[in-house]
C-alpha positions as CSV (number, residue, x, y, z in Angstrom):
1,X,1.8,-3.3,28.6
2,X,4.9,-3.7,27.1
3,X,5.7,-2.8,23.1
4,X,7.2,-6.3,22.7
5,X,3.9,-7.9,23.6
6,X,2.3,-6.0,20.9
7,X,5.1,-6.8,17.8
8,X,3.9,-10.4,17.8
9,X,3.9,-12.2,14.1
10,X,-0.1,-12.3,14.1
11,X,-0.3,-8.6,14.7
12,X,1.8,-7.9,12.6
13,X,0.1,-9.5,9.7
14,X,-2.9,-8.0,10.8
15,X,-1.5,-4.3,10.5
16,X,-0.3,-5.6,6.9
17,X,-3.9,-6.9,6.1
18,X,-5.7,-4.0,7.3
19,X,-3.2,-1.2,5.4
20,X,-4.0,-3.1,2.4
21,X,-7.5,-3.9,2.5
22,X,-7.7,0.4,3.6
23,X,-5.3,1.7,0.3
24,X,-7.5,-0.9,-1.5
25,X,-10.8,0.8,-0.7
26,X,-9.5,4.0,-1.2
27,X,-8.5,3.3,-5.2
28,X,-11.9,2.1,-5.0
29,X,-13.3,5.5,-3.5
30,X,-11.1,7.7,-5.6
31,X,-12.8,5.9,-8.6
32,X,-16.0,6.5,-7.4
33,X,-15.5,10.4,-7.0
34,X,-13.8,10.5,-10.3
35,X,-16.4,9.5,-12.5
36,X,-18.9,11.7,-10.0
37,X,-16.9,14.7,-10.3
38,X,-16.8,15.5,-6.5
39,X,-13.8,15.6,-4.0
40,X,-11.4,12.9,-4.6
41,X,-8.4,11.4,-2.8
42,X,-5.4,12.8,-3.2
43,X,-2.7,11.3,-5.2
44,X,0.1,11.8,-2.3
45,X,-2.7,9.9,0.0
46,X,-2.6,7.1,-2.0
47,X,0.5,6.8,-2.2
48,X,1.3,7.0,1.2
49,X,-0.7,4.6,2.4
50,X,1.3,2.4,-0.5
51,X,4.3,3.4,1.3
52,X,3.3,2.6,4.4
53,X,2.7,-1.5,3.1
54,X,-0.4,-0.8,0.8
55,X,1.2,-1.4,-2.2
56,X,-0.1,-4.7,-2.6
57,X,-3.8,-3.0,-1.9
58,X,-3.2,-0.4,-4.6
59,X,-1.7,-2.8,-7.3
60,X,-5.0,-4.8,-6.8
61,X,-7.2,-1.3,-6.3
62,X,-5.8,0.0,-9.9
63,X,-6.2,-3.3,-11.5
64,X,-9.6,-4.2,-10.0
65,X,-11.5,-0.5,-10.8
66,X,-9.1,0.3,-13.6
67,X,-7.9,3.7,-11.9
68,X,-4.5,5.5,-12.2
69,X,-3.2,2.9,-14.8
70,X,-1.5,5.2,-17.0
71,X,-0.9,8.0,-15.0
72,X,2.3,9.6,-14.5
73,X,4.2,10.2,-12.4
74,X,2.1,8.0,-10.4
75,X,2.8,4.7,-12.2
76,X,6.6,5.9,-11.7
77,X,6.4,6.2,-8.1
78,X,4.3,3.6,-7.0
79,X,6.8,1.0,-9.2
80,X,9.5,2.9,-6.9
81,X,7.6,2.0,-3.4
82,X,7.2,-1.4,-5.0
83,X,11.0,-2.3,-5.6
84,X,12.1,-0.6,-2.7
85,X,9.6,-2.5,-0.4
86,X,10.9,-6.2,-2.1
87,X,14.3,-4.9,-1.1
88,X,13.2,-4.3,2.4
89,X,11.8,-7.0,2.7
90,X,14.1,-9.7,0.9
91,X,17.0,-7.5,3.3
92,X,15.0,-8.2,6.8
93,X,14.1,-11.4,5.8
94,X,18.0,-12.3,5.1
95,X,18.9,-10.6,8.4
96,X,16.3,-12.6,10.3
97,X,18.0,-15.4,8.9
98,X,21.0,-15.1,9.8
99,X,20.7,-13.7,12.9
């Protein structure tokens, strides 16, 4: 099987949905096992997985379970991810177009 065949449109959505729905859950989880007191996700964890598309899934875990709101320099970098991931974006999408 070829690499092409798997970089379809539909999977890549897919990969997108899952990363997001997976940072998502772990905001959710980290949450949890703050207010327990037990072992909690680590902050570079969460923000990797935001770097690696989730940042839509941790925008919507801290808003949703009201977790790492304030927290800096968290906030800082995860606004960083964010802009730099519009630019990515907005800078394939152009090239796509005009190619």
């Amino acid at each position: 099987m070829d690499i092409t065949t798997l970089l379809t449109v539909p999977n890549a959505l897919a990969a997108f949905a899952l990363v997001n729905i997976w940072t998502f859950m772990l905001f959710g989880l980290d949450k949890i096992r703050a207010e327990e007191g037990t072992w909690r996700v680590s902050e570079g964890t969460l923000l990797a997985w935001a770097l690696l598309g989730g940042t839509i899934g941790a925008y919507t875990g801290r808003a949703v379970f009201r977790h790492k709101t304030r927290k800096q320099p968290f906030s800082s970098n995860l606004r960083q991810m964010a802009i730099f991931q519009v630019f990515a974006a907005a800078l394939a999408g152009g090239w796509m177009l005009a190619g």
